[in-house]
C-alpha positions as CSV (number, residue, x, y, z in Angstrom):
1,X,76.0,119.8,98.8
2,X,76.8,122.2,96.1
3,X,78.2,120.5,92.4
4,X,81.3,122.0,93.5
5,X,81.6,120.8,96.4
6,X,80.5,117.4,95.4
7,X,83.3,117.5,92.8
8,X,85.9,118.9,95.1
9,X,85.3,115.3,96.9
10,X,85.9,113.4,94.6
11,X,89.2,111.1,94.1
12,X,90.1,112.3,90.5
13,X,92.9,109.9,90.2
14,X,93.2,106.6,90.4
15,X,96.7,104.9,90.2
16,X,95.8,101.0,89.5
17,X,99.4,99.7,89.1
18,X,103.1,100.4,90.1
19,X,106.1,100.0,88.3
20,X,109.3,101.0,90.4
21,X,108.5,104.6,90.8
22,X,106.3,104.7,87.7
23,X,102.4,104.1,87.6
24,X,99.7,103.6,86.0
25,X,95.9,104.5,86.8
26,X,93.3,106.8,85.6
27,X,91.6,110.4,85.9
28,X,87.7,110.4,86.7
29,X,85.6,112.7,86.6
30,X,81.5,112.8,86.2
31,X,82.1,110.0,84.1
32,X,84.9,110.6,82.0
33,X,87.7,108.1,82.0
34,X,91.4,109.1,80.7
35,X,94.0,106.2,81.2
36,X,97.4,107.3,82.4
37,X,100.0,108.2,81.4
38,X,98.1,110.0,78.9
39,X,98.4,112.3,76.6
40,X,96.5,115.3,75.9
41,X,96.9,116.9,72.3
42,X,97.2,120.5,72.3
43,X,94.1,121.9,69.8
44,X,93.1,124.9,69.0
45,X,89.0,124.5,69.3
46,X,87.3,128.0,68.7
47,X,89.0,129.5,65.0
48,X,86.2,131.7,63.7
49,X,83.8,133.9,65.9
50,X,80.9,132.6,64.6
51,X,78.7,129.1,64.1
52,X,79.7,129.2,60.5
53,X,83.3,129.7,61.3
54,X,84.1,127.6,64.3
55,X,85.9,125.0,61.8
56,X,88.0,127.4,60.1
57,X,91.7,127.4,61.0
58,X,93.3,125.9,58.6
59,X,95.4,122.8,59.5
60,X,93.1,122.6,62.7
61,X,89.5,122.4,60.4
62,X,90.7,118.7,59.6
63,X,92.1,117.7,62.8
64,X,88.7,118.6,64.7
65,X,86.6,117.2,62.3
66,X,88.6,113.9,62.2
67,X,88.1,114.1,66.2
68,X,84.3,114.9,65.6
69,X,84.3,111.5,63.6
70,X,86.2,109.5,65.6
71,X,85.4,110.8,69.4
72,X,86.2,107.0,70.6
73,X,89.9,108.1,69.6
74,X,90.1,111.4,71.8
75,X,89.1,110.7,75.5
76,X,91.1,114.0,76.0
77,X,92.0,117.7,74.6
78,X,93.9,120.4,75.8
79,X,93.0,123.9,74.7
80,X,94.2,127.4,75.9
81,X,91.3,130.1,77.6
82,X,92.7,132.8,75.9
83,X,93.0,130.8,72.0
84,X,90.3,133.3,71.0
85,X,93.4,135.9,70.7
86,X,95.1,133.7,67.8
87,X,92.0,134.1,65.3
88,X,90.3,136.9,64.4
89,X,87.7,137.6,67.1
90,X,86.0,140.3,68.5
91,X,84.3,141.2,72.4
92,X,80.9,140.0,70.6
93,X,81.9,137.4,69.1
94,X,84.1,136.1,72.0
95,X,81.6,136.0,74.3
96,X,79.3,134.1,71.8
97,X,81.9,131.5,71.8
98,X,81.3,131.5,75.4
99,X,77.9,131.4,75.7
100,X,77.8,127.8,75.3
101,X,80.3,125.1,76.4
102,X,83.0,123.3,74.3
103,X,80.9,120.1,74.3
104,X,77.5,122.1,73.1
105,X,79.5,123.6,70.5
106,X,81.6,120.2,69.1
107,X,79.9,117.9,70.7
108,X,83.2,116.8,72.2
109,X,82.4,114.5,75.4
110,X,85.8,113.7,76.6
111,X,88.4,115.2,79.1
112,X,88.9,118.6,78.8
113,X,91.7,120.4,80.0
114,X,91.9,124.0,79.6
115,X,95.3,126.1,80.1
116,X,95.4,129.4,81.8
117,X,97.1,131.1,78.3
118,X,100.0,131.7,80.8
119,X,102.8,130.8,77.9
120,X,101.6,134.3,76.3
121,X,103.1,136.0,79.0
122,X,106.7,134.4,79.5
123,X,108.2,137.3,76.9
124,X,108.7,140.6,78.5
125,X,108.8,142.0,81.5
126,X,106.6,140.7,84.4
127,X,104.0,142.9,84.6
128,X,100.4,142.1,87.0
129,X,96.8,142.5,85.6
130,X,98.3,142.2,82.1
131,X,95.9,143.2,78.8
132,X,96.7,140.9,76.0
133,X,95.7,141.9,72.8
134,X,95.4,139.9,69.1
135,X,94.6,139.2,65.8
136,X,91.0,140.9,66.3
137,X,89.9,143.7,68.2
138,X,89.6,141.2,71.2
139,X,91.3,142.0,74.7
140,X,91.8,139.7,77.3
141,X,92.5,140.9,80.7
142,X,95.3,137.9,82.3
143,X,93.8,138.0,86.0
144,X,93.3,135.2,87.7
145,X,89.7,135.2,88.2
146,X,89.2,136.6,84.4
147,X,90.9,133.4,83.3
148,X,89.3,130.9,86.0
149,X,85.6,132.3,84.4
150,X,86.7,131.5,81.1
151,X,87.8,127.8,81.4
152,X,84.9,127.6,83.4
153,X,82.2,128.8,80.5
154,X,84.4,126.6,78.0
155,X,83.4,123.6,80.1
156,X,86.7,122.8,81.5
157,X,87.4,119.3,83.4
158,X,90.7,120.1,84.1
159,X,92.1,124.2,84.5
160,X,95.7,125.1,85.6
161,X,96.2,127.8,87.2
162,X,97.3,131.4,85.7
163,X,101.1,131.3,85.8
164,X,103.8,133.4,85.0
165,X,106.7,130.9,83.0
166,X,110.0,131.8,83.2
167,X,112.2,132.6,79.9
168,X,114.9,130.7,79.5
169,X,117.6,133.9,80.3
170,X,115.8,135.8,83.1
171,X,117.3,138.1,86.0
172,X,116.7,136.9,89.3
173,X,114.5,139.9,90.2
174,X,112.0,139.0,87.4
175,X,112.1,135.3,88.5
176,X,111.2,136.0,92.0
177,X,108.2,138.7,90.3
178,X,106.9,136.1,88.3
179,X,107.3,132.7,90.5
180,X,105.7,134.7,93.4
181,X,102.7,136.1,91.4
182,X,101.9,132.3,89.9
183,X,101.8,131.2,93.5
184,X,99.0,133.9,94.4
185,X,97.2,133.0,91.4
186,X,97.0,129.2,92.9
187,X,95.7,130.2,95.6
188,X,93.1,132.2,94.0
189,X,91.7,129.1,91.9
190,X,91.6,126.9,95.2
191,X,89.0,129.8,96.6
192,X,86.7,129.7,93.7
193,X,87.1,126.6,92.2
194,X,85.3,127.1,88.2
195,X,82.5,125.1,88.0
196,X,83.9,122.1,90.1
197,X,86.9,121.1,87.7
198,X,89.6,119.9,89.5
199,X,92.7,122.4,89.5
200,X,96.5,121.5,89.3
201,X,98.8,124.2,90.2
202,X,101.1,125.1,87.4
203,X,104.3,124.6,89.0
204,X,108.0,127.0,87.6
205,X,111.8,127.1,88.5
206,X,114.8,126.4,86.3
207,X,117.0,124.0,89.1
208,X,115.5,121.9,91.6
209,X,115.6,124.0,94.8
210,X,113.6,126.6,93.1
211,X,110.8,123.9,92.2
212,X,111.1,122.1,96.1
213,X,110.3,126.3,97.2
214,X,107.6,126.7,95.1
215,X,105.7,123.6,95.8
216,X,106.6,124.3,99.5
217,X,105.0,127.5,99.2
218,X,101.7,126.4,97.8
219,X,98.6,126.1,100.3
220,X,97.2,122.2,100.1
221,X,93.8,121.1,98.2
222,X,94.7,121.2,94.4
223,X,94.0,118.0,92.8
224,X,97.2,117.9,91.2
225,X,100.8,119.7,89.9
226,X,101.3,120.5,86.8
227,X,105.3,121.4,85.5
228,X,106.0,124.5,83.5
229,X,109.0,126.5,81.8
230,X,110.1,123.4,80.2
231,X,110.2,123.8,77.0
232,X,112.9,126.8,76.7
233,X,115.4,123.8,78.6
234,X,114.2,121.2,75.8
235,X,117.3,120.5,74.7
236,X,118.9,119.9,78.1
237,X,118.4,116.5,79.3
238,X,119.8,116.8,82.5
239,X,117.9,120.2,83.5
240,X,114.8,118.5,82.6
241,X,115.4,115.5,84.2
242,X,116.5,117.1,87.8
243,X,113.6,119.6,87.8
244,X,111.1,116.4,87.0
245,X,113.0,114.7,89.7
246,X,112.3,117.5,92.1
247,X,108.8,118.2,91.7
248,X,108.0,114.3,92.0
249,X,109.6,114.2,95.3
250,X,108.1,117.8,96.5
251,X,104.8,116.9,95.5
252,X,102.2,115.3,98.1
253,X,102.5,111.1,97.3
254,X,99.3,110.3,95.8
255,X,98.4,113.5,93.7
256,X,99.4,113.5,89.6
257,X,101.9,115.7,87.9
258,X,101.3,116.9,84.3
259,X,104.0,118.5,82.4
260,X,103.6,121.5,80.0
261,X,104.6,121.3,76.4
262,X,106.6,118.0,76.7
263,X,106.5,115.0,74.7
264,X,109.4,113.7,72.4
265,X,112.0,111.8,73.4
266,X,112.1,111.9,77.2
267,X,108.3,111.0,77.4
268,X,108.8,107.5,78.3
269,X,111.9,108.2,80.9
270,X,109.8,110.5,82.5
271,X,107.2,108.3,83.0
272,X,109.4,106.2,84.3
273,X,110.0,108.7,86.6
274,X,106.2,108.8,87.8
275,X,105.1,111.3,85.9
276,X,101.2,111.2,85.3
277,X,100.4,113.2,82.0
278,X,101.8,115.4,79.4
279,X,100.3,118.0,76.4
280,X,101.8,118.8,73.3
281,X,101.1,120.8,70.1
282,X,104.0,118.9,68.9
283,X,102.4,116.3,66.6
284,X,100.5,119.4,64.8
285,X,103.4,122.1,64.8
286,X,105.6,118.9,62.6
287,X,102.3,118.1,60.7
288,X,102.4,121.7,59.3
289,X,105.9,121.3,58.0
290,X,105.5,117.7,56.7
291,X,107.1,116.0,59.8
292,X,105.7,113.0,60.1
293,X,107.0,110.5,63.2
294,X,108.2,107.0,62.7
295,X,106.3,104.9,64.6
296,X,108.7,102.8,66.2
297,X,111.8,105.2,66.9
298,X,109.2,108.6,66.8
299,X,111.9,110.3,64.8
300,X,110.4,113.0,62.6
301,X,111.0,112.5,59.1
302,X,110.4,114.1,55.7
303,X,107.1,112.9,54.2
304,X,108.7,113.3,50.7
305,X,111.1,110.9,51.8
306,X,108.5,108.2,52.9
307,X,108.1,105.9,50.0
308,X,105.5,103.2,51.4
309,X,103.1,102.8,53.8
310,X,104.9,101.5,57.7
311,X,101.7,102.7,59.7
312,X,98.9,101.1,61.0
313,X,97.4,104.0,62.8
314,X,93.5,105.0,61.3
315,X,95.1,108.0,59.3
316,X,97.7,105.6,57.2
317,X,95.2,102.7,56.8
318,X,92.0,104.9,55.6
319,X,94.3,107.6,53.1
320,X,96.8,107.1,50.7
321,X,100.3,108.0,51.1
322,X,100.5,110.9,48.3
323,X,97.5,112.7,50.1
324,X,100.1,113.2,52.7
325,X,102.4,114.6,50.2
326,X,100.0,117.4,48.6
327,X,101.5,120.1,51.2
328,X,98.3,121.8,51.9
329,X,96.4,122.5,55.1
330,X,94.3,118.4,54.6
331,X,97.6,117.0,54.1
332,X,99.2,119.0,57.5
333,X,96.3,117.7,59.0
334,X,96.7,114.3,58.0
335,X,100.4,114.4,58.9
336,X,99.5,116.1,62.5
337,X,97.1,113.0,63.2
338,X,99.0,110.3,62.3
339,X,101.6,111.9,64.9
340,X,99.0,112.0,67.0
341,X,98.2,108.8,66.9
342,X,101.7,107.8,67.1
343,X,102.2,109.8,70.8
344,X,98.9,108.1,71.8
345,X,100.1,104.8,71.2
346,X,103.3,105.6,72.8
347,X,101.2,106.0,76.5
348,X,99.6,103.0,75.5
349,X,102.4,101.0,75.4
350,X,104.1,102.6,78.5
351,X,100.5,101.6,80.4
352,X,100.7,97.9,79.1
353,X,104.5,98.2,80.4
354,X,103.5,99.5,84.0
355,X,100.7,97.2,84.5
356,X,103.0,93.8,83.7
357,X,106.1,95.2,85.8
358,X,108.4,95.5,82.6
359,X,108.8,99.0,81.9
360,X,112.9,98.8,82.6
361,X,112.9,96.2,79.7
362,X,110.6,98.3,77.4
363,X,112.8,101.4,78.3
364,X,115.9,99.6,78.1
365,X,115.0,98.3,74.1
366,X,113.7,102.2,73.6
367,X,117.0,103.5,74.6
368,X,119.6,101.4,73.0
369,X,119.9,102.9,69.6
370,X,120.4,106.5,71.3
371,X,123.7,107.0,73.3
372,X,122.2,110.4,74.4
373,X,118.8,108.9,75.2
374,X,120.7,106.2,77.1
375,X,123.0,108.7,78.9
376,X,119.4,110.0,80.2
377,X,117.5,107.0,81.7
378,X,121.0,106.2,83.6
379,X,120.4,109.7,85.4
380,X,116.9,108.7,85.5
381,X,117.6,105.9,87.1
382,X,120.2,106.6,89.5
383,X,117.8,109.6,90.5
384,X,114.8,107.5,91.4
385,X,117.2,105.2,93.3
386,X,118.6,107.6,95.5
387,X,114.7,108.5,95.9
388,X,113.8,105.1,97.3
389,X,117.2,104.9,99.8
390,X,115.2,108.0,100.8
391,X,112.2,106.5,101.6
C-alpha cells in the first residue's frame, strides 16, 4: 500500500464529545494532534527567496520566530501556496523555497494546512487557467494541479481545494462560472491526492440553496468541507449564520467543516453550530495597527489606551506593556501574538465547554453584554432546533 493510500485510510477526525449539535474531538494525522474546535493562525511562512531571507517580512519575522521558540504553542498554521507572490521572489528563487518542505525549512512540526491562494482570484472577472503575477518577477499559473504540487512540496497536512470565491456583488452568470469551476477543481484533488494530505473541498454560495447545490454536486471521498466567500458578508449575521446552517446539514454526518477567514465574534455561535475549525489573519492584520483584543470580551482596543497589564497570555507576562506601544514591526508582532493567543484560548474554552455539556451556559454569559450578538445565537439556536425536529 502506497503512503497515499495508507493516508487516504486513515480516520483524520475524531469527534470525542457532543454538545447539542456542537463537538468536540481532534484531527490526526502521522502523528500530529490538533484539538477541535481549533484555530489555525493565518502566517505568512516563506518572505525572502533565500536562506538568509526566509525571516524577513516585517511584522511576520517576530511572529515566526516567537513560533520557532515556542512550537508547544502552535500545533497548527495556515499558509497560502501561492504567498510567494506577496514578497519579492523570483522562478529561481521560488522553487528553492520549494525544494525542501516547510518543516525542513522552520523546523515547524505541527499541522499544516495550506490554502489553494483562491482569495487572489475573487476580484475580476472569472477567467480559467489564470497567471497571477507579484511583487517579483514570479508567475504562478492558478490550475488545479499547479496548486495541488505546490501544497504538496510545502509539506501540506491539510490542502483545500483551488476555488473560485464569490465577490460580494456578482452577476449570476459569473457566479454560476466560478461556483462550477471550484467544483471541477474538487474533483481534480480527490484524483491525485498531494502527497497523502487529507483534502477538504472549499465549499461557495451566498444563500443557503446555493451552498445545499454545491455540496450536492460534489463526488464523495474528501476528508472534509471547508466554507468560503465569507468574509465579504462579515457584517451580516444572519447571512452567515443561514449559509453555516446550510452546509452543516448538507455535509455527510461525521466529516469536519472549516470556515475561511472567520473568527471574531460569531466564532463561538458557530461552534455551537458544529462547526469544526476556523483560520484567520485577523489577530496579525489588528496587530499591525495596534489592535490588541481584550481577553475576556475580544473587543479590539487601542494599545495607547491600555494602561496596565489584564493579560496572562506568554506575550503580556514575558514583555512589558510600552514595548507594545513602540509602533514598530516587534511591537505589531507582539500585539498580533497576544491576539493570537487570545483566539487560541477562546477554542480552548469552547472545548472545555463541549466536553462538560455546558456550552449553552458559556454562550449564554458570552452573549449577554451584546444585544446584536444575542439577537444571533437566538437564530443560532432556533436553526439547530429545527435541525434536530429534522432528524
Amino acid at each position: 500500500m502506497s503512503i497515499q493510500e495508507k493516508t487516504a485510510k486513515e480516520k483524520f477526525f475524531k469527534p470525542d464529545a457532543h454538545d447539542g449539535w456542537a463537538r468536540s474531538g481532534s484531527y490526526e494525522l502521522e502523528g500530529k494532534r490538533v484539538a477541535t474546535p481549533a484555530y489555525f493562525p493565518v502566517v505568512a511562512l516563506f518572505c525572502g527567496q533565500n536562506p538568509q531571507t526566509l525571516f524577513a517580512g516585517g511584522i511576520y519575522r517576530h511572529i515566526k520566530s516567537h513560533i520557532k521558540a515556542h512550537p508547544d504553542n502552535f500545533d497548527c498554521l495556515m499558509t497560502s501556496a501561492v504567498q510567494f507572490l506577496d514578497f519579492h521572489f523570483d522562478q529561481a528563487g521560488f522553487e528553492r523555497a520549494l525544494s525542501r518542505s516547510v518543516q525542513d525549512w522552520f523546523g515547524f512540526d505541527g499541522m499544516l494546512f495550506v490554502d489553494s491562494g483562491g482569495f487572489k482570484l475573487i476580484s475580476g472577472r472569472y477567467e480559467r487557467h489564470k497567471t497571477l503575477s507579484g511583487y517579483g518577477s514570479l508567475k504562478i499559473k492558478m490550475t488545479a494541479q499547479n496548486v495541488l504540487r505546490i501544497q504538496h512540496r510545502m509539506g501540506a497536512s491539510i490542502v483545500a481545494t483551488l476555488d473560485f470565491p464569490l465577490a460580494g456583488k456578482i452577476s449570476a452568470e459569473e457566479k454560476s462560472e466560478r461556483i462550477k469551476a471550484s467544483i471541477e477543481n474538487s474533483h481534480v484533488a480527490l484524483s491525485c491526492r498531494p502527497g497523502g494530505a487529507k483534502v477538504l473541498a472549499a465549499v461557495h454560495g451566498h444563500t443557503p440553496q446555493e451552498i445545499r447545490s454545491f455540496v450536492s454536486a460534489l463526488d464523495d471521498g474528501f476528508d472534509g468541507y471547508a466554507v468560503g466567500s465569507l468574509v465579504p458578508l462579515r457584517n451580516n449575521y444572519e447571512s452567515l449564520i443561514r449559509i453555516v446552517n446550510a452546509a452543516k446539514c448538507a455535509v455527510p454526518n461525521g466529516k469536519p467543516i472549516h470556515l475561511f477567514g472567520v473568527t471574531g465574534k460569531l466564532l463561538p455561535l458557530f461552534a455551537y453550530m458544529g462547526i469544526d475549525s476556523f483560520d484567520s489573519a485577523t489577530y496579525v492584520l489588528a496587530g499591525r495597527y495596534g489592535r490588541y483584543l481584550m481577553p475576556e470580551t475580544r473587543k479590539a482596543k487601542d494599545i495607547s489606551k491600555i494602561s496596565r497589564r489584564i493579560c496572562e497570555c506568554p506575550i503580556c507576562r514575558e514583555h512589558r506593556l510600552f514595548e507594545m506601544k513602540l509602533m514598530d514591526s516587534r511591537s505589531g508582532a507582539l500585539i498580533a501574538l497576544h491576539n493570537y493567543y487570545v483566539f487560541k484560548n477562546e477554542t480552548f474554552e469552547l472545548q472545555q465547554s463541549i466536553q462538560k455539556g455546558e456550552l449553552d451556559k458559556f454562550l449564554g454569559k458570552y452573549c449577554e453584554t451584546d444585544p446584536r450578538l444575542a439577537e444571533a445565537f437566538k437564530l443560532v439556536k432556533r436553526l439547530c432546533s429545527s435541525r434536530s425536529h429534522a432528524r
